[in-house]
N, C-alpha and C positions, 0 to 999 in steps of 0.2 A: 630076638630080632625077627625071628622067623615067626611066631606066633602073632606079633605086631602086623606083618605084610599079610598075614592070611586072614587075618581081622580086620585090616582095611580095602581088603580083595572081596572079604564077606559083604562088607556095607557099601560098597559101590556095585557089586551085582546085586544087592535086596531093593538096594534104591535103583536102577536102571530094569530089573523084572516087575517093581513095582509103579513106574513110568509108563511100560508097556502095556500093564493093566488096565490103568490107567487110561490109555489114551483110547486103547482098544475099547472099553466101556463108552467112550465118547463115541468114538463112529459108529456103532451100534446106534447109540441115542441119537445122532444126528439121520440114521437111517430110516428110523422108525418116523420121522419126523418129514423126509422127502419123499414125493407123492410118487406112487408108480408110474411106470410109463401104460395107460390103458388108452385107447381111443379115444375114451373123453378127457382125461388129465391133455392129450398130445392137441387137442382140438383146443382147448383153453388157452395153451402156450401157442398156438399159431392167430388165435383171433385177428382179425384183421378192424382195419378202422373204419370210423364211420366219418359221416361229411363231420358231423358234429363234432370229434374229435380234429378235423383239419382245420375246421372254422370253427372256435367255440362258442359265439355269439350268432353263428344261423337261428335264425327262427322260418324256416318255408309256411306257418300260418298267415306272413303277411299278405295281403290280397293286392299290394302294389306290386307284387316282386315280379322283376322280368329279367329278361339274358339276352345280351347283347353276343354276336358274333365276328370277326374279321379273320379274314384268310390272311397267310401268310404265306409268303411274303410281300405282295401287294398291298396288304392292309386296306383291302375293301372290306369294306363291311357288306356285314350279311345283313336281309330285311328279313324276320324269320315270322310267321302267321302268330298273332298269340296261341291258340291251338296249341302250334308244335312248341312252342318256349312253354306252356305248360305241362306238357309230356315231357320237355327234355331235363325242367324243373324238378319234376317227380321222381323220372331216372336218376337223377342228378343225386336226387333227398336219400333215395333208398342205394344209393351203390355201395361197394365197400370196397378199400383201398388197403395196401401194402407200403410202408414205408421202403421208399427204392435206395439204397448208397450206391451213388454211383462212381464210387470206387469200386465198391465189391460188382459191380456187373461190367459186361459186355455189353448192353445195349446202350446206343449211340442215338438219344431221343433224335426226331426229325420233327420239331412243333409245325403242324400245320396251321393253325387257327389258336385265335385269341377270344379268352372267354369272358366275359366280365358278367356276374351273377349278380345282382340288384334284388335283395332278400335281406330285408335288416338290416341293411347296409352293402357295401360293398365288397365283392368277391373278386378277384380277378388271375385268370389263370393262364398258361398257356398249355395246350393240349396236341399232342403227336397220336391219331388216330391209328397210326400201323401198329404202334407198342403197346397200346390203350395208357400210356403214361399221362400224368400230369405234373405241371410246375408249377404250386402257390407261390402267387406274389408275399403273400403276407408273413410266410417262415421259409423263404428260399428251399425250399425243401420239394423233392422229387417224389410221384406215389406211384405205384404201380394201380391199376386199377383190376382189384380180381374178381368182383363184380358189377358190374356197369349196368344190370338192370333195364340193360337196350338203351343205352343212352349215345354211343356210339353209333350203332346202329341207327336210331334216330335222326344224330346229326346226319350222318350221312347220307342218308335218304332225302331228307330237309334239304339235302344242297344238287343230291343227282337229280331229284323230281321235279327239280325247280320249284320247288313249294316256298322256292327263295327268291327274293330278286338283290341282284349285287347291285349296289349304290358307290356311286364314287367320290372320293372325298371334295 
């Protein structure tokens, strides 16, 4: 009986050190396989987005395309020069964005102004200039903006310089 027990004591530690091998040979294998952390692997995992990515039917080569403005909460509209709607267009093309959950933050968007982009169709957003945040209509969805490309700036300027005139509805 004793020979029995130390022969089935044998083959359950051959099989449980052979298990460990085993698995141990796998995260090796999956190690080899997962990128280092280097400034460029860390730069690839933070990419942020482009308009095209928020909007995936933008085209900015259309030559009708223009951008409507309204403050909020008044909801006057802005008159904006074509000039500066093509500067803010450009800004607009070239920024890059952060996808925001706002769960996971503390920031408490304050939308100043309502945007509506006229480029291939229709764009329409609403924008809180203190946060640089934005809200697409078209995926309910929040972005951070991490590069704006002066388009903030622009607007803003566009409306202290009076380069604007408010219209009332």
């Amino acid at each position: 009986m004793r020979k029995r027990k130390a022969f089935v004591i044998t083959i359950v530690l051959v099989v449980l050190v052979g298990m460990g091998i085993y698995i141990n040979g796998q995260n090796k294998s999956l190690e080899s396989v997962k990128p280092d952390k280097t400034p460029s692997t860390e730069k690839v995992k933070k990419t942020s987005l482009s308009v095209k990515d928020l909007f995936w039917r933008v085209d900015f080569s259309d030559k009708d395309s223009y951008i409507t403005v309204e403050k909020v909460p008044s909801l006057a509209k802005v008159k904006i020069s074509e000039e500066t709607q093509k500067e803010l267009l450009k800004a607009f093309e070239n920024a890059k964005f952060k996808e925001l959950k706002m769960v996971d933050s503390n920031i408490n968007p304050d939308y100043n102004y309502i945007i509506k982009i006229f480029v291939s169709g229709y764009y329409g957003m609403f924008v809180d200039t203190s946060n640089k945040i934005i809200h697409v209509d078209d995926n309910e969805q929040n972005y951070l903006v991490v590069d704006d490309n002066g388009f903030f700036d622009i607007l803003e300027d566009a409306v202290k310089k009076k380069r604007v005139s408010l219209l009332t509805q």
